[in-house]
PAPALO-925370 format. One record per residue (C-alpha): chain; x negated, y, z; residue in three letters; residue number from 1. Coordinates in Angstrom, 3 decimals. Layout:
{mol: A&x: X&y: Y&z: Z&type: ALA&seq: NUM}
...
***
This chain:
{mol: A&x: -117.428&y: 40.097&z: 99.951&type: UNK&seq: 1}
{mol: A&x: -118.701&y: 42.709&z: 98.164&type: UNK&seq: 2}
{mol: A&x: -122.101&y: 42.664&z: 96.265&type: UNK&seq: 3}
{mol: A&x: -125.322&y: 44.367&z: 98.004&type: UNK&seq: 4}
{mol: A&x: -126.211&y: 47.310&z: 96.031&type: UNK&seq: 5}
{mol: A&x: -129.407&y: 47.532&z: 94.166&type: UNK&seq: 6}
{mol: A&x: -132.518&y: 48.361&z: 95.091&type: UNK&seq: 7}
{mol: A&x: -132.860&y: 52.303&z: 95.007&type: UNK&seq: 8}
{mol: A&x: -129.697&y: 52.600&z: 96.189&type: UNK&seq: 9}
{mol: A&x: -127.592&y: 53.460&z: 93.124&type: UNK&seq: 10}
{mol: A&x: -125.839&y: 51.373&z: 90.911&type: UNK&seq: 11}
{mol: A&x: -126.525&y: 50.052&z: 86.814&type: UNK&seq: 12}
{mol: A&x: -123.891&y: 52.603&z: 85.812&type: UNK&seq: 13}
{mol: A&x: -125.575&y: 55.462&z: 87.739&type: UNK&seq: 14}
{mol: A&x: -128.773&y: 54.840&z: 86.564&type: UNK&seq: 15}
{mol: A&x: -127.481&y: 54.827&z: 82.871&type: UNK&seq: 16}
{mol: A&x: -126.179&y: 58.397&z: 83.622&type: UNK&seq: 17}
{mol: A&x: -129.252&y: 59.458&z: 85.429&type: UNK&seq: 18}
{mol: A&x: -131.720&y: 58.462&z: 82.378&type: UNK&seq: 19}
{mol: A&x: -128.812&y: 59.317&z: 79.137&type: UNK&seq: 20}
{mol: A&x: -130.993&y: 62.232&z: 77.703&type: UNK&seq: 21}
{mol: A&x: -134.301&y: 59.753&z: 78.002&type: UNK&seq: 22}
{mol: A&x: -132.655&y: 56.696&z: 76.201&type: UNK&seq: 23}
{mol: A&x: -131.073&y: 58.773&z: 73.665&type: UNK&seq: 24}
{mol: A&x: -134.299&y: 60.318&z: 73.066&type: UNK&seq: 25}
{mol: A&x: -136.466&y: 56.585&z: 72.317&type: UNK&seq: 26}
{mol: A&x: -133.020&y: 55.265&z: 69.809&type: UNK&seq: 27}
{mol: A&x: -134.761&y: 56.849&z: 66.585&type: UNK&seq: 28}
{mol: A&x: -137.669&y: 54.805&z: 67.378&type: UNK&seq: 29}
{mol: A&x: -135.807&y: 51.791&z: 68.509&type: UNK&seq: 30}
{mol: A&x: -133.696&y: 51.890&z: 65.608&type: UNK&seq: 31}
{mol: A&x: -136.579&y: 52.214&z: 63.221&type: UNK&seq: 32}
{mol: A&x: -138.581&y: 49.347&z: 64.952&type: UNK&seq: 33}
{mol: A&x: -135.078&y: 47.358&z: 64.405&type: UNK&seq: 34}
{mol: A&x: -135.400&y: 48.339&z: 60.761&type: UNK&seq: 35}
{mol: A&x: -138.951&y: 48.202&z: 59.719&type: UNK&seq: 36}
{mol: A&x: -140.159&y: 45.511&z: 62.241&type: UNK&seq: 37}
{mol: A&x: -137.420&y: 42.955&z: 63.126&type: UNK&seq: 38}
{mol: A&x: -135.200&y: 42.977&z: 60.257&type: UNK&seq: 39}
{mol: A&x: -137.864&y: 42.327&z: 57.613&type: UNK&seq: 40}
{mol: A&x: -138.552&y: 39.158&z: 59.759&type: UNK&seq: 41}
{mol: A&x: -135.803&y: 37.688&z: 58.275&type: UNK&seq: 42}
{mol: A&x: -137.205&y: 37.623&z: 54.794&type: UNK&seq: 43}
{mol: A&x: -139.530&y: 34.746&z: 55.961&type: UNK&seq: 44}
{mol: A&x: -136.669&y: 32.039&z: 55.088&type: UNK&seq: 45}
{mol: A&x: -138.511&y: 32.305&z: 51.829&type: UNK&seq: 46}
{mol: A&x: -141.072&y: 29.866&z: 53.142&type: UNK&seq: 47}
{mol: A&x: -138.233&y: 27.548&z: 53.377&type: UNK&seq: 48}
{mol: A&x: -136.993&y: 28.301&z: 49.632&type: UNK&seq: 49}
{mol: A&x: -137.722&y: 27.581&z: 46.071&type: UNK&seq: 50}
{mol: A&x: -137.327&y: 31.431&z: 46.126&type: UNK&seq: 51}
{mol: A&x: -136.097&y: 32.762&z: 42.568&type: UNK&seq: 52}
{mol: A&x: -135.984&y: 37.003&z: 42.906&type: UNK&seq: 53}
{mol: A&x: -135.223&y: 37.362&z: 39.658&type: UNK&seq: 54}
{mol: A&x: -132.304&y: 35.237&z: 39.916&type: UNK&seq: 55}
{mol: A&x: -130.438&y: 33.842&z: 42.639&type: UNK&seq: 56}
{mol: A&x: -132.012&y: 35.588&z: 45.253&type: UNK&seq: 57}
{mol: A&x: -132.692&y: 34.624&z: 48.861&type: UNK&seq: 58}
{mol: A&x: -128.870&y: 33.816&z: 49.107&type: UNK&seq: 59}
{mol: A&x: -128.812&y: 31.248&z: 46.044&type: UNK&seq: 60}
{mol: A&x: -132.272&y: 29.623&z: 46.101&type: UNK&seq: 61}
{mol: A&x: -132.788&y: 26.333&z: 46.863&type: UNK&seq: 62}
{mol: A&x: -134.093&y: 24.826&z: 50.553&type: UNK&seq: 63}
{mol: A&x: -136.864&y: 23.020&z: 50.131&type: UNK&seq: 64}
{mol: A&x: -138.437&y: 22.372&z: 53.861&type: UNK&seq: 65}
{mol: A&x: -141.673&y: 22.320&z: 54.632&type: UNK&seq: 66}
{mol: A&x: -142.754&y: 21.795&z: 51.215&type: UNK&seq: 67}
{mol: A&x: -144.271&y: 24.856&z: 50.803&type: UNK&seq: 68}
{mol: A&x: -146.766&y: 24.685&z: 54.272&type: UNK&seq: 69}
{mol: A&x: -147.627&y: 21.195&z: 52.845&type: UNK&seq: 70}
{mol: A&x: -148.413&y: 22.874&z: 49.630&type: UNK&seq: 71}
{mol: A&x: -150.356&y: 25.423&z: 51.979&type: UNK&seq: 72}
{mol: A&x: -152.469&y: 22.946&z: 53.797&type: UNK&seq: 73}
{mol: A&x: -153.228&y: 20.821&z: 51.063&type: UNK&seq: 74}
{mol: A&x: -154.798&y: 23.720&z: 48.774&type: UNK&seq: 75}
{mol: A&x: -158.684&y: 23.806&z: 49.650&type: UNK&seq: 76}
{mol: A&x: -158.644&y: 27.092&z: 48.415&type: UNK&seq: 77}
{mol: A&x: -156.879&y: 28.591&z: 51.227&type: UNK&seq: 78}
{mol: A&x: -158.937&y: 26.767&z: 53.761&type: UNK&seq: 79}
{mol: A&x: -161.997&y: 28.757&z: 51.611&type: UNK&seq: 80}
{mol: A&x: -160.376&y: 31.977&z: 52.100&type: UNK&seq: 81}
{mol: A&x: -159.839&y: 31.232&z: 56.113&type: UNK&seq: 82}
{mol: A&x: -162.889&y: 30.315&z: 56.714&type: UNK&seq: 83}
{mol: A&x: -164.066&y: 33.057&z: 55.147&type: UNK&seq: 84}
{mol: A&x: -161.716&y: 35.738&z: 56.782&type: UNK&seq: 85}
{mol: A&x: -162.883&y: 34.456&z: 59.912&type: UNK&seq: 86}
{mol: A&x: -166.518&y: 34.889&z: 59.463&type: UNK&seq: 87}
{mol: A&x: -166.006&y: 38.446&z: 58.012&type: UNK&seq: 88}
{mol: A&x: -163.927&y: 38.610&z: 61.311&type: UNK&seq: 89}
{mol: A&x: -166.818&y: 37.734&z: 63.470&type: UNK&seq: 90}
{mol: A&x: -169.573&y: 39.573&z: 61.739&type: UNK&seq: 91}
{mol: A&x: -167.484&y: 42.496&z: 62.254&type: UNK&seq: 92}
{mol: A&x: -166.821&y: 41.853&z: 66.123&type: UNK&seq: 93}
{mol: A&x: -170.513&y: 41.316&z: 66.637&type: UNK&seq: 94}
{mol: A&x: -171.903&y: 44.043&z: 64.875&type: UNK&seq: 95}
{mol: A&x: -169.012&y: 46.521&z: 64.740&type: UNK&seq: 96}
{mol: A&x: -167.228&y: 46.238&z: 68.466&type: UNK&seq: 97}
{mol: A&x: -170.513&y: 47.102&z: 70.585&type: UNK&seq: 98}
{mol: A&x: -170.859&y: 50.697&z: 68.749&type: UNK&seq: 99}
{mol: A&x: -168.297&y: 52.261&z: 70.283&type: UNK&seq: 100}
{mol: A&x: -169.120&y: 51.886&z: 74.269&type: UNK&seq: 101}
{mol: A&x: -172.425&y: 52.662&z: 73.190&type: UNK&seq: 102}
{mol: A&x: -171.183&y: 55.764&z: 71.702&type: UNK&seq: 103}
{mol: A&x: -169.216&y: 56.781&z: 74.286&type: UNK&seq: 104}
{mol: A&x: -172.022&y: 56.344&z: 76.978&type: UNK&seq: 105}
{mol: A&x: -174.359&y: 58.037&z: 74.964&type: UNK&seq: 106}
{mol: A&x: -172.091&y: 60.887&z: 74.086&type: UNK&seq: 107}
{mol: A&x: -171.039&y: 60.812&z: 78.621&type: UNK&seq: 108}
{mol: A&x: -174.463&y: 61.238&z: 79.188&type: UNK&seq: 109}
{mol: A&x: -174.863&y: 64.264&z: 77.197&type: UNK&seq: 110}
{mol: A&x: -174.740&y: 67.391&z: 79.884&type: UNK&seq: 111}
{mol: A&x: -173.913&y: 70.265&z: 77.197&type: UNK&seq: 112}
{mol: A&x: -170.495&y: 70.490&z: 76.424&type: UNK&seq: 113}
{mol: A&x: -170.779&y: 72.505&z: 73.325&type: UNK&seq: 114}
{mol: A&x: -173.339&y: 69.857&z: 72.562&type: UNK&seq: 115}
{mol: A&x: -171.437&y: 67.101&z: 73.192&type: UNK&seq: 116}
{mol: A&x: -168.041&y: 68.400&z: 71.172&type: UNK&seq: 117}
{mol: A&x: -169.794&y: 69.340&z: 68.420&type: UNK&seq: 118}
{mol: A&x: -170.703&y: 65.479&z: 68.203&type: UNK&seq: 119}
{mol: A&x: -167.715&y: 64.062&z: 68.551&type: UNK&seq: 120}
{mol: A&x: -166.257&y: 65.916&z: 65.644&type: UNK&seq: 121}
{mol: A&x: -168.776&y: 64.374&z: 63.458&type: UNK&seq: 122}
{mol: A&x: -168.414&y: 61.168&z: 64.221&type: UNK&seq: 123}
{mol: A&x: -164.369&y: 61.292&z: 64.182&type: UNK&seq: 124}
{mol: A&x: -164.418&y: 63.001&z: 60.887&type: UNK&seq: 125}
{mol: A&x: -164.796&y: 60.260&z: 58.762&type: UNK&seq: 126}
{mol: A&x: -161.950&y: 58.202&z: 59.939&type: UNK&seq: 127}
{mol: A&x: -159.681&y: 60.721&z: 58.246&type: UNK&seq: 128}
{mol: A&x: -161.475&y: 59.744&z: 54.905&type: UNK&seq: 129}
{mol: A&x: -158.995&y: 57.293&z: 52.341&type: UNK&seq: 130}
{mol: A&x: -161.157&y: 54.109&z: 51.894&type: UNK&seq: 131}
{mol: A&x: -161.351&y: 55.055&z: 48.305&type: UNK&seq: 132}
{mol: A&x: -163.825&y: 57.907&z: 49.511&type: UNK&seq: 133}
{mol: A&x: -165.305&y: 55.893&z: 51.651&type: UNK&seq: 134}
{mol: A&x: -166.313&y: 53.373&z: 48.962&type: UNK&seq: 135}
{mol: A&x: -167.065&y: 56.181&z: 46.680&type: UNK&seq: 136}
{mol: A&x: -169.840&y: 57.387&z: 49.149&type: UNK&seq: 137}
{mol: A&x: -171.480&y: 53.430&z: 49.661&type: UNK&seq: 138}
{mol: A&x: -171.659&y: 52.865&z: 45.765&type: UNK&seq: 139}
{mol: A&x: -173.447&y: 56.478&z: 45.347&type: UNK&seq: 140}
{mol: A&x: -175.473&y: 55.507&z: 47.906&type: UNK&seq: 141}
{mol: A&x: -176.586&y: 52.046&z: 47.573&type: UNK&seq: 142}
{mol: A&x: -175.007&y: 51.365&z: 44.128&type: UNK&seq: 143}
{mol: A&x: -177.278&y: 49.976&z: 41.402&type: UNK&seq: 144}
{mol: A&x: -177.201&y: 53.562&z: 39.903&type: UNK&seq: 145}
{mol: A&x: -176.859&y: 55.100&z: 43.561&type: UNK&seq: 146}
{mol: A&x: -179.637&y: 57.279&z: 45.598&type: UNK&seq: 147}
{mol: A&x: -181.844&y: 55.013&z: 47.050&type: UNK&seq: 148}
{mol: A&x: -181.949&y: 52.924&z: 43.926&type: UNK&seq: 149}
{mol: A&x: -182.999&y: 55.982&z: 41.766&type: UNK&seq: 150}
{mol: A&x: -185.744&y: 57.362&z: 44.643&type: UNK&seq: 151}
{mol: A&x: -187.076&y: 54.119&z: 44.530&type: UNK&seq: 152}
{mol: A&x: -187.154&y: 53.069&z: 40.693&type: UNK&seq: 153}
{mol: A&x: -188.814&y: 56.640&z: 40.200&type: UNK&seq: 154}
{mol: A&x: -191.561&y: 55.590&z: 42.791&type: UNK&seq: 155}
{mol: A&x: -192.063&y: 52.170&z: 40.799&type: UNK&seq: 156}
{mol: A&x: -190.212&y: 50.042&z: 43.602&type: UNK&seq: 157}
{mol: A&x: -187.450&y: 47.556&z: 41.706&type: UNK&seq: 158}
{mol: A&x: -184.050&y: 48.776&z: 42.156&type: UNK&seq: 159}
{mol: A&x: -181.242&y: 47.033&z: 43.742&type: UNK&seq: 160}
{mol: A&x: -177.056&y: 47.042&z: 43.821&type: UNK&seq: 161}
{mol: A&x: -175.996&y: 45.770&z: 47.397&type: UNK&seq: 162}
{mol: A&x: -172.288&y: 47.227&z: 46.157&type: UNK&seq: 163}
{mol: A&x: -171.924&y: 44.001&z: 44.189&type: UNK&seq: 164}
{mol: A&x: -174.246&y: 41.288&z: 46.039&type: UNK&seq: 165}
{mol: A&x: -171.909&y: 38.828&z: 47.602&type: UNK&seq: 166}
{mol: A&x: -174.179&y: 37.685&z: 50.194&type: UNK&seq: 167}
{mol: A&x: -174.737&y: 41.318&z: 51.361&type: UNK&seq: 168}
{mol: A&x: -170.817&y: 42.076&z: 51.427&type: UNK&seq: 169}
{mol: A&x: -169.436&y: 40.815&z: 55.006&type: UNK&seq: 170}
{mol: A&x: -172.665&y: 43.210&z: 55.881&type: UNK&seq: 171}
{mol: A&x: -171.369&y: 46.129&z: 53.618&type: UNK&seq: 172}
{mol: A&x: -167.975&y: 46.246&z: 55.094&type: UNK&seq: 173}
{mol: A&x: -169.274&y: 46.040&z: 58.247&type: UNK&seq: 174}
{mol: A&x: -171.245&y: 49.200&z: 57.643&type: UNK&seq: 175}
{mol: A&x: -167.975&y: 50.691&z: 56.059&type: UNK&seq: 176}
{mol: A&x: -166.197&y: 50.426&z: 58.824&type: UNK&seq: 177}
{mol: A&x: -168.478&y: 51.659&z: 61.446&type: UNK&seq: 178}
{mol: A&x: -169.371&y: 54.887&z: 59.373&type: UNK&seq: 179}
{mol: A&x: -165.452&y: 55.368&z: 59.628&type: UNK&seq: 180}
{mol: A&x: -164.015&y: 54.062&z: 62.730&type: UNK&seq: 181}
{mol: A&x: -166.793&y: 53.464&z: 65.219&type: UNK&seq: 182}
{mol: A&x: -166.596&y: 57.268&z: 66.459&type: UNK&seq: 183}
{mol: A&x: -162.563&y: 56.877&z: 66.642&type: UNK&seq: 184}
{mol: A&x: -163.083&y: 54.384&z: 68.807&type: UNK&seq: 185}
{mol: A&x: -165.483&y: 56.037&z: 71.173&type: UNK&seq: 186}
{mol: A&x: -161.766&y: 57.774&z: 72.348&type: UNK&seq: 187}
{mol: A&x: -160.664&y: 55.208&z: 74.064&type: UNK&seq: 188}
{mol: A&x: -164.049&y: 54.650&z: 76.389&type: UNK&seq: 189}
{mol: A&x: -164.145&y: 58.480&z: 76.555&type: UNK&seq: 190}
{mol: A&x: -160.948&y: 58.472&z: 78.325&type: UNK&seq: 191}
{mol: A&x: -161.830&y: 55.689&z: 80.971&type: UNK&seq: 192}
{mol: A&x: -165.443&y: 57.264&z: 81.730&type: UNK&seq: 193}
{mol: A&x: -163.320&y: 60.224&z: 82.465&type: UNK&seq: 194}
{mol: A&x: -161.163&y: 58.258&z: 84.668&type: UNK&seq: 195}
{mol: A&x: -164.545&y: 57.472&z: 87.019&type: UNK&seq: 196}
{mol: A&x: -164.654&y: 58.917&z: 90.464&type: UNK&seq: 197}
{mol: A&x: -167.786&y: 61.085&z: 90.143&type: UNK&seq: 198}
{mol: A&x: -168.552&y: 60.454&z: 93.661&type: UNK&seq: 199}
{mol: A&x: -169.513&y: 56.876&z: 92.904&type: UNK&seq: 200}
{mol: A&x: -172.072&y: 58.959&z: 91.065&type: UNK&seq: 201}
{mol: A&x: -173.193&y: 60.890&z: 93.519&type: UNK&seq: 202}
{mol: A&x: -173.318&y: 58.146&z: 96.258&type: UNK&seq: 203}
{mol: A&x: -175.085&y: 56.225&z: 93.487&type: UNK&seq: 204}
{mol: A&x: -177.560&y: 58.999&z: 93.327&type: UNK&seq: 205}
{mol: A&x: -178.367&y: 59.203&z: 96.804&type: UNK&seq: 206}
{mol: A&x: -179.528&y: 55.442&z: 97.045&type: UNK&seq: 207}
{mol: A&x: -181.923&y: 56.368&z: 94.992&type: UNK&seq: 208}
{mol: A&x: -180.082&y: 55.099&z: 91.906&type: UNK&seq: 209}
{mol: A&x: -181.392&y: 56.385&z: 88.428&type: UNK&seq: 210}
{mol: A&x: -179.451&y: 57.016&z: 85.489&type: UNK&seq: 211}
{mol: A&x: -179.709&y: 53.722&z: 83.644&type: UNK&seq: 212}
{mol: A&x: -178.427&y: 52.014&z: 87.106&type: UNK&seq: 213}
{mol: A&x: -176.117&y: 54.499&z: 87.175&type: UNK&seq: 214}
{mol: A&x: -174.756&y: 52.934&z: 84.095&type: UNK&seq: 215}
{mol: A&x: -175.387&y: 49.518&z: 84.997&type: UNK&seq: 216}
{mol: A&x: -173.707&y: 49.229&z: 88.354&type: UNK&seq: 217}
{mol: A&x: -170.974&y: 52.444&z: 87.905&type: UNK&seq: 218}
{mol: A&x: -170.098&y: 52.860&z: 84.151&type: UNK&seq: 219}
{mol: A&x: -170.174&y: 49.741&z: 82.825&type: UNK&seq: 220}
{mol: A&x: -168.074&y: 47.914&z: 85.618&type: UNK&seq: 221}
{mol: A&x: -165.474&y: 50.867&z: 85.323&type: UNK&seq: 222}
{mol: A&x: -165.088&y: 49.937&z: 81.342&type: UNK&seq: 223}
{mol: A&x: -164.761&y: 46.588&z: 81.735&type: UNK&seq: 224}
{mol: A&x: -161.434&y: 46.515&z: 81.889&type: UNK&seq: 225}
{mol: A&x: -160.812&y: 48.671&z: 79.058&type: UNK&seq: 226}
{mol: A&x: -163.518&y: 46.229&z: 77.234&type: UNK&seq: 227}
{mol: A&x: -161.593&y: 43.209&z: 77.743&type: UNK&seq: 228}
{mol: A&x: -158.426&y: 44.432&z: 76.493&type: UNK&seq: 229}
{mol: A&x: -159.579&y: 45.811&z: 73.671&type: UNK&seq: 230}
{mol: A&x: -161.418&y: 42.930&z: 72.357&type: UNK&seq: 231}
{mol: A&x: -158.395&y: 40.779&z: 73.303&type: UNK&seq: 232}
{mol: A&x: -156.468&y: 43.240&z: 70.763&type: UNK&seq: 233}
{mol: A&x: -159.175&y: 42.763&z: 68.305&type: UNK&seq: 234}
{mol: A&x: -159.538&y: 38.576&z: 68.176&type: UNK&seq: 235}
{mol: A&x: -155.839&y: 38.783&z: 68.444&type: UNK&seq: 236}
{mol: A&x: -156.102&y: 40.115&z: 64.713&type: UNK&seq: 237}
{mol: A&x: -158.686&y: 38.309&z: 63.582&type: UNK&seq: 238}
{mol: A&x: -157.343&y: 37.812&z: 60.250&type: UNK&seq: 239}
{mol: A&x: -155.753&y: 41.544&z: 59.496&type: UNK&seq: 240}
{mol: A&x: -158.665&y: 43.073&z: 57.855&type: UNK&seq: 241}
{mol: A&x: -158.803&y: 46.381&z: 55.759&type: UNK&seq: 242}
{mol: A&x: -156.864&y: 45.099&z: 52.977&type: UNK&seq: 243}
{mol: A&x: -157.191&y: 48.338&z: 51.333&type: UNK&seq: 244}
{mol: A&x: -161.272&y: 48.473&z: 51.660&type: UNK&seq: 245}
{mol: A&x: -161.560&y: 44.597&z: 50.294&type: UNK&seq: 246}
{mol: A&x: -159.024&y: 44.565&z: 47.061&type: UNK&seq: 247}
{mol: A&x: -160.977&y: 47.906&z: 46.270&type: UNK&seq: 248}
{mol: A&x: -164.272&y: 45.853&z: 46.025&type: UNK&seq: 249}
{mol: A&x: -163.007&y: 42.723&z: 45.180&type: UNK&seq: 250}
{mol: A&x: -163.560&y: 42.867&z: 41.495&type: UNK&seq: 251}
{mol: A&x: -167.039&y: 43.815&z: 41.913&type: UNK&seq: 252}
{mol: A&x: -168.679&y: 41.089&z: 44.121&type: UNK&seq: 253}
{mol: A&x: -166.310&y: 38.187&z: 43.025&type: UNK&seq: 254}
{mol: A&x: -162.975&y: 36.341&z: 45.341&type: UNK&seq: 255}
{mol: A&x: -165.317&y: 34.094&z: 45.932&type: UNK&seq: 256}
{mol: A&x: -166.755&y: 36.338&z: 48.780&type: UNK&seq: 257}
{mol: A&x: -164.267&y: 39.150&z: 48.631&type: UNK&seq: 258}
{mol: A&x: -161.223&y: 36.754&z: 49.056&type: UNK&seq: 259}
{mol: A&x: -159.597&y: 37.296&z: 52.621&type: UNK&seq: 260}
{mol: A&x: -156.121&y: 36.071&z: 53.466&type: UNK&seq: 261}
{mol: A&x: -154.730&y: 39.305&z: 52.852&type: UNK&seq: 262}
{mol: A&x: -155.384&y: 39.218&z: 49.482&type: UNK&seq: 263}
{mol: A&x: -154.940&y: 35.866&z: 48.884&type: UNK&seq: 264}
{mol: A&x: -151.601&y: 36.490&z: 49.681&type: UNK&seq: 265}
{mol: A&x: -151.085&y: 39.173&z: 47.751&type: UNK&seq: 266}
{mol: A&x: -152.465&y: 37.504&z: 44.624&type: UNK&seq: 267}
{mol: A&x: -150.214&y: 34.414&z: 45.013&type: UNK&seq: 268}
{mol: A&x: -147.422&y: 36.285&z: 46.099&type: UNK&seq: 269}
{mol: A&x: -147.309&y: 39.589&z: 44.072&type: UNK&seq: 270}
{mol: A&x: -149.336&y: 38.760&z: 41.206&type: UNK&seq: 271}
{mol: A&x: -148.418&y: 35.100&z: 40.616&type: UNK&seq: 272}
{mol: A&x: -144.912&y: 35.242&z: 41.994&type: UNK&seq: 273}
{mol: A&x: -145.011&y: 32.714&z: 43.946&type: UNK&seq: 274}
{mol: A&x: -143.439&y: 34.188&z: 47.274&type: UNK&seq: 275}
{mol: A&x: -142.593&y: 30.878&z: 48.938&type: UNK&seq: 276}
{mol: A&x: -146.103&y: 29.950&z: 49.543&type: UNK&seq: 277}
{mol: A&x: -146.904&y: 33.216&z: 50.024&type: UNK&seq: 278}
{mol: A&x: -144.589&y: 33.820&z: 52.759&type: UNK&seq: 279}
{mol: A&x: -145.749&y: 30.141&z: 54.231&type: UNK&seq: 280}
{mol: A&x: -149.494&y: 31.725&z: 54.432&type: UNK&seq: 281}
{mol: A&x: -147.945&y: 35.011&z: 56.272&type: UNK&seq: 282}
{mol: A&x: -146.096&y: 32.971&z: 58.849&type: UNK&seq: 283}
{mol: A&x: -149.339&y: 31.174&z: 59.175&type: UNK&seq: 284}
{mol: A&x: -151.530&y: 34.105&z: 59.473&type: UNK&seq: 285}
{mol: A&x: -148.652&y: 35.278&z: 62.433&type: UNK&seq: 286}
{mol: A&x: -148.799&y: 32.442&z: 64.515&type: UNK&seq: 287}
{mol: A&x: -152.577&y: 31.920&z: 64.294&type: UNK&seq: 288}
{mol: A&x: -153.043&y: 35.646&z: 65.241&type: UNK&seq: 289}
{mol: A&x: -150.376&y: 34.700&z: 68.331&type: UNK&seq: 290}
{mol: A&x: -152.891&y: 31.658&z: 69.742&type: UNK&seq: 291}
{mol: A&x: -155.669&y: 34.203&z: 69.323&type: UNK&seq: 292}
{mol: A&x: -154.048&y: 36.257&z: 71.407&type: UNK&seq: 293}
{mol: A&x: -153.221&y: 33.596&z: 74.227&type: UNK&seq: 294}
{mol: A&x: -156.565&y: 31.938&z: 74.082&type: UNK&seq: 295}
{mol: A&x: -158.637&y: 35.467&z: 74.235&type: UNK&seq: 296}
{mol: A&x: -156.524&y: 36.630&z: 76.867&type: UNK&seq: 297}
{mol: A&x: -156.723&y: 33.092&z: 78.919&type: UNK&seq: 298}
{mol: A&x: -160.269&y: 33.906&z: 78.818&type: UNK&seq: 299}
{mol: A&x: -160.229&y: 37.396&z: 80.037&type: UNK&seq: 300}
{mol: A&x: -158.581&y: 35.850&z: 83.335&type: UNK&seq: 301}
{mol: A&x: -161.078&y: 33.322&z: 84.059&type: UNK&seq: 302}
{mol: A&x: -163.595&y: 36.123&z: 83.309&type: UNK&seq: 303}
{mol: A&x: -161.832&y: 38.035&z: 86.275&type: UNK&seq: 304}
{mol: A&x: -159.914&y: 40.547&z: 83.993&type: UNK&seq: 305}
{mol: A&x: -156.516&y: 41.163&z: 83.408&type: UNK&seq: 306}
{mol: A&x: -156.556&y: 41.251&z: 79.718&type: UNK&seq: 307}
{mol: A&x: -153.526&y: 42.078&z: 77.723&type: UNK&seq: 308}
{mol: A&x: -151.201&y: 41.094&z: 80.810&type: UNK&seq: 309}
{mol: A&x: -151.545&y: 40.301&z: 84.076&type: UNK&seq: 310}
{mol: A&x: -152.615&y: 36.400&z: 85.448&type: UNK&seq: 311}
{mol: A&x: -149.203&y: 35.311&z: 87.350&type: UNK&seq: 312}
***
């Protein structure tokens, strides 16, 4: 009896043939995602090991179990620098994540085109900027010896430094980040107001709808979608902040509120030399990001979206 053929009616083989030039053309990338992405993955047997680089290597240090996670979730100082990650985390998502829809309707409602690019290239701008520039232009700016400081000394007001208050800093990075990446995010909702059949505007229009129910009851519900997925993305890395932007201002508002796990790990690992526990926090930080992930995304579907995939 022979086998039906597939669907489509040609076979595997044929369909390898067909699509040669196509697969040929995505094995550099698959090859460097084997390289850079999956093979690196072995390295976290270190969290396993009494791991000695300087000596016997991954291949000749010692197992040692799960001493190293009980090491991790006995030291109170990593719980600090969790908790702490996580409220950076959420400071961010509150204050940060809104700013770009409301860029992007803003910048949709603006009828001038010339207008409206000339805009967007100021806002996009600074995401080019290294976060050493970007820090630069915060400590001239609200420094202790920055701008406002001097305007206001010179007009008998006290000065202040909100560069180095550590109350003020989940605040401060928050406003770092949103002077640089708020207007490369307006991209994305840019592309999915463009998406919107502009007769839903029109019929809109004709019930007598104004602009701000235009919004309400056309553009929002089209960006929902696109909302729900994105902030999915963005609890599922909850604890991947701008390592970069925090070890730059570390020194000057103290690990006590500049410590994130990114650079906790860094420290123990890279500066201390103790990769096992190291690795033990990065595994950590991997599978917590995962249940992120699953739980944000579970909630998306009982919210009625489809979220990062779609409800089976």
């Amino acid at each position: 009896m022979r086998a039906p053929r597939p669907a489509g009616g040609i076979t595997r083989r044929q369909r390898f043939l067909r699509d040669r030039t196509l697969l040929l053309m995505t094995l550099p990338a698959v090859v460097l995602l084997l390289v850079f992405s999956y093979v690196p993955l072995l390295g976290n047997v270190v969290a396993f090991q009494e791991y000695d680089p300087y000596g016997a290597g991954v291949t000749g240090s010692p197992f040692v179990g799960t001493y190293n996670f009980e090491r991790l979730f006995l030291d109170n100082r990593f719980w600090e620098v969790l908790v702490n990650t996580l409220v950076i985390f959420f400071t961010q998502l509150v204050l940060f994540f809104p700013i770009p829809v409301a860029l992007a309707l803003l910048l949709n409602s603006v009828l001038n085109d010339r207008v409206r690019a000339w805009v967007q290239g100021i806002i996009y701008l600074p995401h080019f900027f290294s976060w050493v520039l970007v820090v630069t232009v915060f400590q001239q700016m609200l420094g202790g010896a920055g701008l406002i400081a001097q305007q206001l000394r010179e007009r008998g007001f006290g000065g202040f430094d909100l560069m180095t208050d550590p109350g003020f800093f989940k605040f401060l990075l928050t406003a770092q980040s949103v002077w640089k990446d708020a207007g490369w995010g307006v991209i994305v909702f840019l592309a999915a107001l463009a998406a919107v059949n502009s007769e839903l505007y029109e019929a809109a229009a004709v019930d007598g709808a104004g602009r701000w129910r235009r919004m309400w009851h056309v553009t929002l519900p089209a960006l929902r979608p696109v909302i729900a997925l994105l902030l999915v993305l963005r609890v599922g890395s909850a604890l991947n902040l701008d390592f970069e932007q925090i070890l730059l201002q570390r020194d000057q508002v103290g690990a006590g509120a500049a410590e994130v796990l990114d650079t906790y790990i860094w420290w123990t690992g890279v500066r201390t030399g103790d990769f096992g526990y190291a690795t033990a926090a990065g595994i950590f930080k991997g599978v917590f990001s995962v249940l992120m992930v699953l739980l944000a995304n579970k909630v998306a579907h009982l919210l009625g979206e489809q979220g990062v995939y779609a409800k089976q």
